[in-house]
Each structure stands twice: as structure tokens, then as C-alpha cells.
DOVEXVEX-607195 format. One record per residue (C-alpha): x, y, z; residue number from 0. Coordinates in Angstrom, 2 decimals. Layout:
REM DOVEXVEX-607195
<atom <X Y Z> NUM>
...
This chain:
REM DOVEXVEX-607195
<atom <89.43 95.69 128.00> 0>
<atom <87.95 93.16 125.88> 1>
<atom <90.25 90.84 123.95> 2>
<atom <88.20 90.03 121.22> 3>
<atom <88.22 93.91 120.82> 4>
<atom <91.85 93.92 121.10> 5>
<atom <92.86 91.35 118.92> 6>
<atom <90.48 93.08 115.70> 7>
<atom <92.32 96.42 116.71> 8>
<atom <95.63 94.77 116.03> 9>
<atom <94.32 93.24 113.22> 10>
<atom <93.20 96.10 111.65> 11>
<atom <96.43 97.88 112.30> 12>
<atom <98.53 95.08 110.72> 13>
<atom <95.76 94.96 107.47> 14>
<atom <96.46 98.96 107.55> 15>
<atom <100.94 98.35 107.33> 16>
<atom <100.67 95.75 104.87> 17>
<atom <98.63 98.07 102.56> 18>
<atom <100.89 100.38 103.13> 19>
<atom <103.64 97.97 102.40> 20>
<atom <101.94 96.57 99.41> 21>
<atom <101.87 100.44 97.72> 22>
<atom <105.39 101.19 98.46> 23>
<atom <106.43 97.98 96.93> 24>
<atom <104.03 98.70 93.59> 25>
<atom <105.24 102.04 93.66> 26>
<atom <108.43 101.17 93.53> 27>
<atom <108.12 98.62 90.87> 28>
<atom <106.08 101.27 88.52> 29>
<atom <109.46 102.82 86.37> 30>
<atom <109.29 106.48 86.89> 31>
């Protein structure tokens, strides 16, 4: 397996939490 390949596949899974992170903390700031 290629670790250049690797390390942009972990990458990309990290970008993909902290967006998810990043919404749940807007959402939760945004008064229902």
C-alpha cells in the first residue's frame, strides 16, 4: 500500500470529523 495514499486517506477522514465537529458545535450555538 502506498503511503502517500495512506496518509491523504487519513487526511481526508480527519478533514471529514472536524466538519462534522465544526456543525455540531454551530448547531449547537444557533438558539433553537
Amino acid at each position: 500500500m502506498n503511503i502517500l495514499f495512506t496518509l491523504k486517506l487519513v487526511k481526508g477522514i480527519f478533514a471529514i470529523l472536524d466538519l462534522f465537529v465544526w456543525a455540531r458545535l454551530i448547531i449547537s450555538w444557533i438558539p433553537h
